[in-house]
C-alpha positions in Angstrom: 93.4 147.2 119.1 96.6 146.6 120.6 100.1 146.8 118.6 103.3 145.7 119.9 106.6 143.9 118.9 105.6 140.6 118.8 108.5 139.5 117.6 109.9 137.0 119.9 106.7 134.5 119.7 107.1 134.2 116.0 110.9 133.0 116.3 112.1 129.4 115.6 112.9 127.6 118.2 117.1 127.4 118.3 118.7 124.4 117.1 120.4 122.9 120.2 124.4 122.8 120.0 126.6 120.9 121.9 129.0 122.3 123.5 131.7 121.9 121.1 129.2 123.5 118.3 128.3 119.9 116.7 124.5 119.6 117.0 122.7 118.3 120.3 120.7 114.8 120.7 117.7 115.0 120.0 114.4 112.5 120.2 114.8 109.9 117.7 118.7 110.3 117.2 120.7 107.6 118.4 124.6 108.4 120.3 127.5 106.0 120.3 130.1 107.3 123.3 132.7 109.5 121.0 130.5 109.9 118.3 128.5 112.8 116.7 124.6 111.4 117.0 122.7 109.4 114.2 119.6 110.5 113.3 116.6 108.1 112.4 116.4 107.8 108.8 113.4 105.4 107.4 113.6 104.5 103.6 110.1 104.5 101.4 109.0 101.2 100.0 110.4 101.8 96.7 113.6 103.2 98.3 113.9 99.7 100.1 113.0 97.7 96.9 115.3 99.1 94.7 118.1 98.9 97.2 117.1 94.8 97.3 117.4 95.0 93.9 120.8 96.6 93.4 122.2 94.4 96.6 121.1 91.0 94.6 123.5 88.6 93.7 124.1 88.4 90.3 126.3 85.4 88.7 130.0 87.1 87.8 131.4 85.4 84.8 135.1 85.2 84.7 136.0 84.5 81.6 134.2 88.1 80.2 135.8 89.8 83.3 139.3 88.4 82.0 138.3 89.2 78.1 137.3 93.0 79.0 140.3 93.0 81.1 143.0 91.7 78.7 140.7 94.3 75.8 141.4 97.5 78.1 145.1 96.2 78.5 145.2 96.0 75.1 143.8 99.7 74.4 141.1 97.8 72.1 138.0 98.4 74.7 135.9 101.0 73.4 132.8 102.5 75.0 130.3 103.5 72.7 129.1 107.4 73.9 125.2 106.6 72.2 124.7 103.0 74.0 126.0 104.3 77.7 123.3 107.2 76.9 120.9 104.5 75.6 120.7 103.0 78.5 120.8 105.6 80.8 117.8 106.7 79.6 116.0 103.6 79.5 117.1 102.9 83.1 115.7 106.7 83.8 112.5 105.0 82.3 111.9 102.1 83.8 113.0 103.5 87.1 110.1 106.7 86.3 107.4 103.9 85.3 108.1 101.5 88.4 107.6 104.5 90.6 104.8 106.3 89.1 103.0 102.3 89.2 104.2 101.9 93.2 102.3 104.9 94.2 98.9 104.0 92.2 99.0 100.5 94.2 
């Protein structure tokens, strides 16, 4: 049996640099002239569907925007610690069930 310094062969291959030490092209980046390259970057099903859902157009009513407005004007707008936490959490939830019941589909 034959030992030796093997070394070299169990290396990673370099990252390639650009000359002026931002990273190199590779396949599957795309370069705009003057720009450092893009890489590809594709988005899961659920990443996609809760982005459609944040992006939806929801109705903005004016007269509460003027109400909360005029209340934090005021210094009479209060956020309540317990309800912001409330509903973090059930966010947290419903954002935990709708993924666990994407994946099972």
């Amino acid at each position: 049996m034959k030992v030796g310094n093997n070394i070299e062969s169990k290396q990673p291959e370099p990252v390639p640099r650009a000359t002026n030490g931002t990273r190199a092209p590779t396949a599957g980046s795309q370069e705009v002239a003057g720009t450092v390259p893009v890489d590809k970057v594709e988005l899961s099903a659920t990443s996609r569907s809760i982005a459609a859902a944040d992006g939806a157009e929801q109705p903005v009513r004016s007269g509460k925007v003027e109400e909360v407005k005029a209340a934090i004007q005021e210094g009479r707008f209060h956020v309540s610690a317990e309800a912001v936490a409330d509903k973090m959490i059930s966010a947290a939830a419903e954002l935990i069930e709708t993924m666990a019941t994407g994946r099972s589909q």
